[in-house]
C-alpha positions in Angstrom: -1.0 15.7 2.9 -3.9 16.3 5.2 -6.3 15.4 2.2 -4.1 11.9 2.3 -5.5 11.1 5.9 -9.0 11.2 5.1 -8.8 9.0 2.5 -7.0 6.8 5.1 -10.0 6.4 7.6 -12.3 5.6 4.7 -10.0 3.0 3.5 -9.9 1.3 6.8 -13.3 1.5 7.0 -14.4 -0.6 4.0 -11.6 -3.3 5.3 -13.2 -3.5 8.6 -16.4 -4.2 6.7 -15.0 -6.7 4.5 -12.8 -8.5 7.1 -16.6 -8.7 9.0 -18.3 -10.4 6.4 -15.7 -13.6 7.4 -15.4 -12.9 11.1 -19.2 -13.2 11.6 -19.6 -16.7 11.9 -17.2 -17.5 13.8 -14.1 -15.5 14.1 -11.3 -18.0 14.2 -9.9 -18.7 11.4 -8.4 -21.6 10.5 -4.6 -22.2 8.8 -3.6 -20.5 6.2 -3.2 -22.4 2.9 -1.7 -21.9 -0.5 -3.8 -24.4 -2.8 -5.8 -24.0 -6.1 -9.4 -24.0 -5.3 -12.4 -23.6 -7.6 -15.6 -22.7 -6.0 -19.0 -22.7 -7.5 -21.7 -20.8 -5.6 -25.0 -19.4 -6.0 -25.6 -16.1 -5.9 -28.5 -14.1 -4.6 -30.3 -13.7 -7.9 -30.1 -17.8 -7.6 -27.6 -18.1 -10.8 -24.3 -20.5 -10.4 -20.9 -18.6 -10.4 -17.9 -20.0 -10.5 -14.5 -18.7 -8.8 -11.2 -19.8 -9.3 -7.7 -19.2 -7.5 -5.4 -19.5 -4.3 -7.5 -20.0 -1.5 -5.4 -17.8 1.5 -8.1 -18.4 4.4 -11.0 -20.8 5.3 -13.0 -20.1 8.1 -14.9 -22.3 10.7 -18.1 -21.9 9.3 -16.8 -22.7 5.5 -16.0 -19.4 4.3 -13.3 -18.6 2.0 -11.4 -15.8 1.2 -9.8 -16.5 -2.1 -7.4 -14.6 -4.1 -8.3 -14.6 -8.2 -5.7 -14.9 -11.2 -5.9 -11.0 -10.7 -4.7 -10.9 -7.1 -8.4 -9.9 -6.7 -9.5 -11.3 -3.2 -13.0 -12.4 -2.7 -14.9 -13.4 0.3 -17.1 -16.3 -0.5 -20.1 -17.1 2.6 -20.0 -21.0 3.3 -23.4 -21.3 3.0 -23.6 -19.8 -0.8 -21.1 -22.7 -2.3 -22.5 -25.7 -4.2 -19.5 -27.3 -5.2 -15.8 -26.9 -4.2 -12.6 -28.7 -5.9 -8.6 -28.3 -4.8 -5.7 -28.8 -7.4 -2.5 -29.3 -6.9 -1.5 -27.2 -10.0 -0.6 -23.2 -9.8 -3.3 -21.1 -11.0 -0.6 -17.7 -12.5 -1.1 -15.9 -15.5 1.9 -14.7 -17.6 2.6 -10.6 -17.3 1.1 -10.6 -21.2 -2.1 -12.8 -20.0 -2.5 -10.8 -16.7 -2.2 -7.4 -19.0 -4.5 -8.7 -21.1 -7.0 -9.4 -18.8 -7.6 -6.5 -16.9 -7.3 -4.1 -20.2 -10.3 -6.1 -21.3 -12.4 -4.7 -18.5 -10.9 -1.4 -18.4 -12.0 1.4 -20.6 -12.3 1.6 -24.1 -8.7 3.0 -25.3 -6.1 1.6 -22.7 -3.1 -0.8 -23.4 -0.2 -2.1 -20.9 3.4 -2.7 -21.1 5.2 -4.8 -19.1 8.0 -4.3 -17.2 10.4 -6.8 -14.8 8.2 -6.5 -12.1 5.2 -4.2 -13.3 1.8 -5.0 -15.5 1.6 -1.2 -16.0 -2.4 -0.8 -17.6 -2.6 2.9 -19.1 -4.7 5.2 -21.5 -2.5 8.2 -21.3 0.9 8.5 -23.4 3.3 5.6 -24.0 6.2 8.4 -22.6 4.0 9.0 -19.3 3.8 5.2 -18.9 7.3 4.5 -19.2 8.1 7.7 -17.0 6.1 5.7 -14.5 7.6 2.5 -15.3 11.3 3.9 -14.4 9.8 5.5 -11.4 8.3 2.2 -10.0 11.6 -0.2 -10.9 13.7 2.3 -9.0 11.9 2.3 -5.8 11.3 -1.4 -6.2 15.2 -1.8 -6.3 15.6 0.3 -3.5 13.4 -1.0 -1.8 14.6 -4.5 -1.5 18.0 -3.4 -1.2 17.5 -1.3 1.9 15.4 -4.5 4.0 17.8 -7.0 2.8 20.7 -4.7 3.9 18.6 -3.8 7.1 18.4 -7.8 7.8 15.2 -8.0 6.9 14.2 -11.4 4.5 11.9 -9.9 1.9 10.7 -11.8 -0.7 10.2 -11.4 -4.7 6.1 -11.0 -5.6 5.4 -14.3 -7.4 3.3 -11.6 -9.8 3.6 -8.5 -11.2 2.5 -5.8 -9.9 -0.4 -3.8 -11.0 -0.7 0.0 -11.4 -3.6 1.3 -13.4 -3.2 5.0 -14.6 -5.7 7.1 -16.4 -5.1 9.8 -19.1 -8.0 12.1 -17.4 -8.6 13.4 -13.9 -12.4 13.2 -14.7 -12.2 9.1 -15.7 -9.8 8.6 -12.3 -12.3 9.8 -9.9 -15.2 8.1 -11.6 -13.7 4.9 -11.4 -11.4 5.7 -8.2 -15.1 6.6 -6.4 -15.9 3.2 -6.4 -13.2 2.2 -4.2 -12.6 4.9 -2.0 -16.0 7.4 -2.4 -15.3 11.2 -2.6 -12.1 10.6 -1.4 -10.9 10.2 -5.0 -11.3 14.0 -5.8 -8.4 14.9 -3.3 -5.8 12.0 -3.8 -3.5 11.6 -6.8 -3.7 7.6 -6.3 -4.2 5.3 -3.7 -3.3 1.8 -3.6 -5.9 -0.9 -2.3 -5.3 -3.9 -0.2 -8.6 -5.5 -2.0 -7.3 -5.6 -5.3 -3.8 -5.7 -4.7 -3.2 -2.5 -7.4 -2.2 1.2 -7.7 -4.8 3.4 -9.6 -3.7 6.9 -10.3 -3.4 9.3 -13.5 -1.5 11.5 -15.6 0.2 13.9 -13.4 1.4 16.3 -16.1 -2.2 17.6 -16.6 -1.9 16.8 -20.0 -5.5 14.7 -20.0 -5.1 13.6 -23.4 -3.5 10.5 -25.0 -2.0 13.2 -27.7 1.0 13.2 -26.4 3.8 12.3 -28.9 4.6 8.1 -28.4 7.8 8.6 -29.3 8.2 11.0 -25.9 10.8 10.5 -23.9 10.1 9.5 -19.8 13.1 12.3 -19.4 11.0 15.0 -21.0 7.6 13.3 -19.1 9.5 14.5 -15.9 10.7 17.9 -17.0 7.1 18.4 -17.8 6.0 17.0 -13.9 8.3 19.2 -12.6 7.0 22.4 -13.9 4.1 21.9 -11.9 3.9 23.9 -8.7 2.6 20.5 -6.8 5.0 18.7 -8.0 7.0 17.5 -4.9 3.8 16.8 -3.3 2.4 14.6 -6.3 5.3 12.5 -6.9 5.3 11.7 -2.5 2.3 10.6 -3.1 2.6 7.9 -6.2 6.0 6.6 -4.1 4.2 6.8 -0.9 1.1 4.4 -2.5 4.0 2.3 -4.4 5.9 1.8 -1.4 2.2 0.1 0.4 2.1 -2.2 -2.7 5.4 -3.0 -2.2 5.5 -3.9 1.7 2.0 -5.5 1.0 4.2 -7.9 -1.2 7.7 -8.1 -0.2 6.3 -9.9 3.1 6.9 -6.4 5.6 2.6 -6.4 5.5 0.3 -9.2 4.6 -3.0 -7.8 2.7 -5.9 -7.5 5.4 -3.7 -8.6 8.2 -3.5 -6.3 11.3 -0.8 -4.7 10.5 -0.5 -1.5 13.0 -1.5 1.8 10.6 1.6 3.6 12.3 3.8 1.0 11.0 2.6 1.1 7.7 2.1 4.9 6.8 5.7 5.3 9.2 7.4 3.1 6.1 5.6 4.7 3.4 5.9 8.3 4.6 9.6 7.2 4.9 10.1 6.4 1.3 8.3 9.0 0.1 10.5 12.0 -0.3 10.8 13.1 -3.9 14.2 14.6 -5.6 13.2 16.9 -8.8 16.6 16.8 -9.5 16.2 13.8 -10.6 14.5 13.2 -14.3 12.5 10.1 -12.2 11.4 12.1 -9.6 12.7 9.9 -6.6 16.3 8.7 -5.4 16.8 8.2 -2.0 15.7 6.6 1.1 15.5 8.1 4.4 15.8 11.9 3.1 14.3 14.3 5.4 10.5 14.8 4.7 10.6 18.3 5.5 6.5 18.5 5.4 6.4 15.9 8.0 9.8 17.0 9.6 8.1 20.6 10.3 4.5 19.5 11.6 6.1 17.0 14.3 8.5 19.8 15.5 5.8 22.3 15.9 3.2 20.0 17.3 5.1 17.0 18.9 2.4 15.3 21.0 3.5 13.9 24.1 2.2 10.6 24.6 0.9 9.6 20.7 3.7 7.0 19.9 2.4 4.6 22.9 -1.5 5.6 21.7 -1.0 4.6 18.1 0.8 1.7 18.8 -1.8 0.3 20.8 -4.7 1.7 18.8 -4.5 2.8 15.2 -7.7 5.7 16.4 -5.6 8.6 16.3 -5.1 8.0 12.1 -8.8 7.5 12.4 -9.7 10.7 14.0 -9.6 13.9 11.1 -8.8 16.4 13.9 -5.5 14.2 15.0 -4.6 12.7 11.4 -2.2 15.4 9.9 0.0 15.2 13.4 -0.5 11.3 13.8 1.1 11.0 10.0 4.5 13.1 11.4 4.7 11.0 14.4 4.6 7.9 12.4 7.3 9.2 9.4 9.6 10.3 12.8 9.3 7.2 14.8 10.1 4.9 11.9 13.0 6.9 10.7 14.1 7.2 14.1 13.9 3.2 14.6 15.3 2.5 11.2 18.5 4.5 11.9 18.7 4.2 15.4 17.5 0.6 16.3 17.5 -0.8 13.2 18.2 -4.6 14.7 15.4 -4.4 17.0 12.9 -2.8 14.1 13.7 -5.8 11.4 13.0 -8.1 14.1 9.7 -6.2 15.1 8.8 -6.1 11.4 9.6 -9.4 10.8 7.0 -11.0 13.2 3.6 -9.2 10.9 4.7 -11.9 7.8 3.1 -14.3 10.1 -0.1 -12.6 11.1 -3.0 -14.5 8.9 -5.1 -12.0 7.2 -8.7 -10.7 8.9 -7.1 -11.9 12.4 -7.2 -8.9 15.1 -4.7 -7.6 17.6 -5.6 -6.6 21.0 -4.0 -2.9 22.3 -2.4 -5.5 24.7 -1.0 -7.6 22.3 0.4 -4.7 20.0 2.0 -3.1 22.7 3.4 -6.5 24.0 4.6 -7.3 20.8 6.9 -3.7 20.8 8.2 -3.9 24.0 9.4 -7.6 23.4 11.1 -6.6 20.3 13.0 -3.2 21.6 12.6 -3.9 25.0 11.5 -0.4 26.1 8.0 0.8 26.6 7.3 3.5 23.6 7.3 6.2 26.0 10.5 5.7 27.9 11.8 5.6 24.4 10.9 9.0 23.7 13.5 11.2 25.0 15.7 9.7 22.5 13.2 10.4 19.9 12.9 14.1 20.9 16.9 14.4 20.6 16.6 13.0 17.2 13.9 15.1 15.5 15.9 18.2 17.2 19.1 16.9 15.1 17.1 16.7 11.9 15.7 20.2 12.4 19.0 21.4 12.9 20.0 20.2 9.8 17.8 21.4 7.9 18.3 24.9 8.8 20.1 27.4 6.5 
């Protein structure tokens, strides 16, 4: 868990670098749009390149930040295009194309399936894939269900989503440590804002492709769960799952400035495995007794109103750990006990325009106009509410 946070701060790191690339020159951003574009730019070596997909922002200055047929973004500097086009036509590949595509620069040895809502690009066995494949329909399902029976309007990804998984540890964190650095040798998967995906790998330690095809995703997860990490492994694949989905069910919009309590609070939330069940997740909202048990031996006094103004204290490795317990409190607190008032704050980040920035003002404006309390007068309650958890989860 603590492992988790570091890989955090790096993450936010290389999005504050890429978000400054556009900010530079100037900041403001014009409106977002939803139109084809194809760009042709030259590059440094002085060769012509040509890019082509949505274009979700334009800046002052000419710079683009354009999503490709991969739900790759790229940032492209005004002053590096030599030709630009708009269409009017809908640049999506079919789940088969969009497979296709990415197993050609993958690896030697991988293949995909595809599922109602997942291009699923793997090397390990077809039975781990579709072990994953139930896992990741499941959640998606519950999901939805829970924000549209919250209030929430969610929307359906116009594209699949993409999870990459790799048969060996050793391949994972050579291609993983170009994403997310050393980090990779101390997470189980991570999902990235950047390229819109999930990269991960076999969690049964098999790291081989050996494994019968004929394997059923029930005997994958017997196999997952005779692993003394189990519970810890499978929290982490949901808890990376459940980013992808918020990133694209309208809760989050990729490289928006979405508060980091906010979004760790809803993944930490969903997280919580059941090994009694052959998928390795059921339910929402269960008590995440590794999170439950850190908050109640060091609830911090005063952290709720510092992370919602600030997103530091996920930043800082000393504060992380406790920072992550806060978060997975508050936001089951709120989405039991002011559920009305949390859809409504939730609701207002489908609207912030990616690489825009929130003041510690304006976040903490933006809470108390949606609950109408100040995050510390709302503490008491919160206190009550951990101590009724911890109760229950006494013998």
């Amino acid at each position: 868990m603590g492992k988790h946070c570091f890989f955090l701060y790096g993450f936010t790191v290389l999005v504050a670098v890429f978000a400054a690339q556009v900010r530079s020159s100037p900041p403001e951003m014009d409106q977002e749009t939803t139109s084809t574009i194809e760009v042709t730019q030259q590059t440094a070596e002085g060769t012509q390149q040509t890019l082509r997909g949505e274009l979700v922002v334009e800046a002052q200055d000419g710079s683009l930040l354009v999503e490709d047929n991969q739900q790759l973004l790229h940032v492209v500097p005004g002053e590096s295009i030599t030709h630009r086009e708009i269409f009017n036509d809908e640049y999506l590949l079919t789940p088969k194309q969009l497979g296709q595509e990415i197993v050609a620069e993958l690896p030697a040895g991988f293949t995909f399936l595809t599922t109602r809502h997942y291009v699923i690009c793997y090397d390990t066995s077809l039975g781990y894939a579709r072990w994953s494949a139930a896992l990741l329909e499941r959640l998606f399902s519950g999901f939805h269900a829970f924000w549209s029976q919250a209030g929430l309007d969610v929307s359906q990804p116009e594209r699949p989503l993409i999870v990459i998984i790799f048969s060996s540890r050793k391949d994972y964190d050579r291609a993983a440590k170009k994403e997310v650095g050393d980090a990779s040798h101390s997470i189980v998967g991570y999902y990235n804002q950047l390229t819109n995906r999930i990269t991960t790998y076999d969690i049964t330690g098999s790291d081989s492709t050996d494994t019968p095809a004929s394997q059923s995703s029930h005997s994958v997860g017997v196999k997952i769960f005779q692993n003394p990490r189990a519970s810890s492994l499978i929290a982490t694949l949901v808890h990376e799952a459940t980013h992808q989905l918020a990133f694209n069910a309208g809760l989050h919009v990729r490289l928006s400035p979405t508060p980091v309590w906010l979004s760790e609070g809803i993944a930490t939330y969903f997280e919580t495995p059941d090994l009694s069940n052959s998928r390795g997740w059921r339910s929402i909202g269960a008590i995440n007794t590794p999170r439950l048990e850190l908050v109640v031996q060091q609830f911090t006094p005063g952290l709720i109103s510092r992370f919602i103004a600030d997103d530091k204290p996920f930043r800082d490795p000393e504060e992380a750990i406790v920072a992550y317990a806060h978060a997975w409190a508050f936001v089951s607190f709120l989405a039991t006990m002011k559920k009305d008032a949390f859809c409504s704050y939730i609701a207002q980040f489908e609207h912030k325009p990616p690489l825009a920035k929130d003041s510690a003002a304006t976040r903490m404006a933006e809470f108390k106009a949606a609950f109408g309390q100040t995050p510390d007068s709302l503490e008491p309650e919160l206190i009550q509410y951990i101590n009724a958890l911890a109760r229950r989860k006494r013998p």
